[in-house]
C-alpha positions in Angstrom: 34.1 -6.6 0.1 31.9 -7.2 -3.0 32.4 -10.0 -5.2 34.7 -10.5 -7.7 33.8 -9.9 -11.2 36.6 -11.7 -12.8 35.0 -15.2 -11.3 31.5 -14.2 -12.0 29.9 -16.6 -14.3 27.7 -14.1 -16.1 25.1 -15.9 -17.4 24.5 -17.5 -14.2 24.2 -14.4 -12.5 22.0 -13.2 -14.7 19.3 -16.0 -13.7 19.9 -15.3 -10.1 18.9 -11.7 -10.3 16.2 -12.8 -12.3 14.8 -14.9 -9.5 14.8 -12.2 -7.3 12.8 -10.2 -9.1 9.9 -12.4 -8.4 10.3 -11.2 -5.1 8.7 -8.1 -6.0 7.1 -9.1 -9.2 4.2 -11.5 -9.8 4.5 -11.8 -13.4 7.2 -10.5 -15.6 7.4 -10.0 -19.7 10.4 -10.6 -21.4 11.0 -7.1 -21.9 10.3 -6.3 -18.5 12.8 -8.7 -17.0 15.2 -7.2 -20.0 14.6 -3.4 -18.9 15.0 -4.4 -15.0 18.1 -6.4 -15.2 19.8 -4.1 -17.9 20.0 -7.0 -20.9 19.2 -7.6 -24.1 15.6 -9.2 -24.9 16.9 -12.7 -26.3 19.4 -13.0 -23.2 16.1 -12.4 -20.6 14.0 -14.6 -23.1 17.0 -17.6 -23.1 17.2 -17.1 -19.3 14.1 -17.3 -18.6 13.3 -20.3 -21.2 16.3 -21.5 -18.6 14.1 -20.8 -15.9 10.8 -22.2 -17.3 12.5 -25.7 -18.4 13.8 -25.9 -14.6 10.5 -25.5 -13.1 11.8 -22.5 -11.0 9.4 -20.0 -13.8 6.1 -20.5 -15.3 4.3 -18.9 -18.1 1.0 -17.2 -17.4 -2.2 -18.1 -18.9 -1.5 -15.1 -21.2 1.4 -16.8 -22.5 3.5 -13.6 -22.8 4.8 -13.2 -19.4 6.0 -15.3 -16.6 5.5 -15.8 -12.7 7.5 -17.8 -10.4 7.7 -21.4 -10.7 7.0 -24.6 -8.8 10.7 -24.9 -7.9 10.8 -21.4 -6.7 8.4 -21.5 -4.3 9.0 -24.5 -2.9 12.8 -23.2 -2.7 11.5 -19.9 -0.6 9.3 -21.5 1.4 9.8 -22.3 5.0 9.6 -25.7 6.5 5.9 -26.6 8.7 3.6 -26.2 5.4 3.7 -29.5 3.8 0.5 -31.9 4.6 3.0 -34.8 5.6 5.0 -32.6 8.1 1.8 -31.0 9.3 0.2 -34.3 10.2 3.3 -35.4 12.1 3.2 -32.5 13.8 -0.3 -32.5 14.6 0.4 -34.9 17.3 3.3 -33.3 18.9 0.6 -30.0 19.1 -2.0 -32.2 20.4 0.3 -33.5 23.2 1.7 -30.1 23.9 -1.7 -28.4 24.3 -2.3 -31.4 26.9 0.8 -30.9 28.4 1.2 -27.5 29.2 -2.3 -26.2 29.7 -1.2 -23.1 27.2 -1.7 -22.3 23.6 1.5 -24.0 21.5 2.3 -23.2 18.1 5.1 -24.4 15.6 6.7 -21.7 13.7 9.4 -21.3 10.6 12.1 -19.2 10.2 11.4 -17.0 6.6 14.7 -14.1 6.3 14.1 -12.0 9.7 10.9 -13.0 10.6 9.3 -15.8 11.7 5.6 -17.4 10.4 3.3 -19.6 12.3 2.9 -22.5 10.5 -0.3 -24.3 13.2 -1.0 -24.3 16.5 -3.5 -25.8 19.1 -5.9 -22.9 21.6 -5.2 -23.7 25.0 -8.3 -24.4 27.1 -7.7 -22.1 29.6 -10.2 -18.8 30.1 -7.7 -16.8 30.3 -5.6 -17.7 26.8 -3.3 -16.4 24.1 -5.7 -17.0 20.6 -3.0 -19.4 17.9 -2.6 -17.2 14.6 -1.4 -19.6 11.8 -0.3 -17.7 9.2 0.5 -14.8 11.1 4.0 -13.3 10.8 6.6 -11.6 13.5 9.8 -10.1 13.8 12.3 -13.4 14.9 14.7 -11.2 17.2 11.4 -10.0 19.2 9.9 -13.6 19.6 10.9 -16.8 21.7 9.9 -19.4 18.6 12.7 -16.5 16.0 15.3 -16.4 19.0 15.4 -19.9 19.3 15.8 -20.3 15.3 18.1 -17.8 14.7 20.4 -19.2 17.7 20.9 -22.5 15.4 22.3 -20.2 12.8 26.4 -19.1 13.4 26.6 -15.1 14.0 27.7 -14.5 10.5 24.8 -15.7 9.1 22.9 -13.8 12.0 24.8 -10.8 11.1 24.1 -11.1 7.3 20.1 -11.0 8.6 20.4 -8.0 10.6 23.2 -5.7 8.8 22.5 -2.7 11.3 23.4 -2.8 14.8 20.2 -1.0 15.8 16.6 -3.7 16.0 13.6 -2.0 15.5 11.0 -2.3 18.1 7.8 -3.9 18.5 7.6 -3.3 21.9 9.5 -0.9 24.7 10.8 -4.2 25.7 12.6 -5.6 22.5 16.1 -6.2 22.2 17.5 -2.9 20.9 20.9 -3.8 19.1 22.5 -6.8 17.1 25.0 -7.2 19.9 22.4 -7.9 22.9 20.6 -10.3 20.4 24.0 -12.2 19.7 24.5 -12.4 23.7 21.2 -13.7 24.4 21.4 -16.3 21.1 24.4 -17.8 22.9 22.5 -17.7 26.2 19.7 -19.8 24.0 22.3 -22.3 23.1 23.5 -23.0 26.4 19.9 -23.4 28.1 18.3 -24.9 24.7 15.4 -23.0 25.1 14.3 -19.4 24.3 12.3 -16.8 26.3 10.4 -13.9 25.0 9.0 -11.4 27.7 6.6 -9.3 26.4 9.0 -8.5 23.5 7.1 -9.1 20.7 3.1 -8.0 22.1 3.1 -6.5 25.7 1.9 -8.6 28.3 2.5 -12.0 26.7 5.1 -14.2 27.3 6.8 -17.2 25.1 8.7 -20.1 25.7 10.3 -21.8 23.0 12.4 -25.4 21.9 13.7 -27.1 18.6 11.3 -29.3 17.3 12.5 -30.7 14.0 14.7 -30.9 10.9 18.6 -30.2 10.8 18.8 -28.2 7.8 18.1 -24.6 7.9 15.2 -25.0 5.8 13.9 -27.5 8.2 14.0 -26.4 11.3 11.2 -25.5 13.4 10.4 -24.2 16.9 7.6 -25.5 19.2 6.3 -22.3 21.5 4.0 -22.0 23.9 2.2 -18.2 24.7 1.1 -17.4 27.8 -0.3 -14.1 29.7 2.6 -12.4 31.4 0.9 -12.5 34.9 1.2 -16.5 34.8 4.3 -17.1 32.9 7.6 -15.6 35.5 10.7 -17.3 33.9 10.2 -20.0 36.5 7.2 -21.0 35.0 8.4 -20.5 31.2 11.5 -22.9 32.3 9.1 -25.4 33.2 6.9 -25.4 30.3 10.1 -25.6 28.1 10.6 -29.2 29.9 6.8 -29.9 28.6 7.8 -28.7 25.5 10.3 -30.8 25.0 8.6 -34.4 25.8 6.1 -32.6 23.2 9.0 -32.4 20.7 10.3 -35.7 21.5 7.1 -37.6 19.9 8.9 -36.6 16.4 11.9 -38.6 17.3 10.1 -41.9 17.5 8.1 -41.7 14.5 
């Protein structure tokens, strides 16, 4: 069902739409933002005056058209990119990396995807190589599995309206049901596996590491070669993982 009109607070709605559009748009005029969300030029202009005066729009040095404002993207942004959580969570890296032997990395949850926010090499010859700021389908990684199993299935659901996942490798989940399965799986054990789902012949192990709002929460992952990391291995680095995680909790 869509929603109702007759409790749609129009002008409101006009501001959201607006916001989205600097999804897809760096900068925006006043007209432009008029022609795109089908309004008259002093409704975009109040709206975005609206906008500006919040913080969640800017003007650009041009002064006639706007870009997305501090608010905004601090709004859209994942957690793990601050310097004070990235200096706690140096430490828990640190001890992870001397923990498991294997190259750990934190990552964020950002729609259906997942983005590494740091992570420590391990020292090992033979070594997965940390990719902050790299980006990956959740439902095909350990770290995404493990986020998206702290959300409720609706919300999971609402991510992935189709039943059918696409594929990074022959050996990603196929289908919104076998995702849900597994994410209650993940919620009994409290960790997450990825076998060679996301890149062939790599393995991950995954566990919470902080916040309790979605916008917080973070997963603590280790990557390891598939011919060294059977699940009996990845269970025991998910113990390792979590001592790692546990430093937060006494800060």
């Amino acid at each position: 069902m869509g929603p109702n009109r007759s409790y749609t607070i129009e002008s409101l709605d006009t501001g959201l739409r607006l916001m989205q559009l600097f999804l897809a748009h760096d900068t925006l005029t006043v007209s432009e933002a008029a022609g795109l969300l089908s309004v008259g030029r002093s409704t975009a202009h109040r709206v975005l005056s609206t906008l500006e005066g919040r913080g969640f729009a800017i003007r650009d040095f041009s002064g006639r058209g706007y870009s997305a404002g501090p608010e905004l993207v601090r709004l859209s942004r994942p957690a793990g990119f601050g310097p004070a959580v990235r200096e706690r969570l140096a430490a828990v890296l640190e001890h992870a990396v001397l923990r498991t032997g294997e190259t750990v990395q934190c990552t964020a949850l950002s729609g259906d995807r997942i983005i590494v926010t740091d992570g420590r090499e391990s020292p090992r010859p033979v070594r997965v190589m940390p990719e902050p700021g790299s980006t990956h389908p959740a439902h095909a990684t350990s770290g995404g599995k493990l986020l998206l199993s702290r959300m409720t299935p609706e919300q999971v659901c609402a991510l992935y309206p189709r039943e059918e996942l696409p594929a990074a490798t022959p050996d990603t989940l196929g289908s919104r049901s076998a995702l849900l399965a597994e994410l209650q799986e993940i919620r009994s054990l409290g960790y997450a596996l990825s076998r060679g789902e996301s890149v062939r012949g790599m393995n991950t192990v995954a566990v919470p590491l902080a916040g309790s709002s979605r916008r917080d929460r973070l997963a603590l992952m280790a990557s390891v070669p598939a011919d060294r990391g059977d699940d009996a291995a990845l269970a025991h680095l998910a113990g390792e993982l979590r001592s790692s995680a546990a430093l937060l909790d006494t800060d």
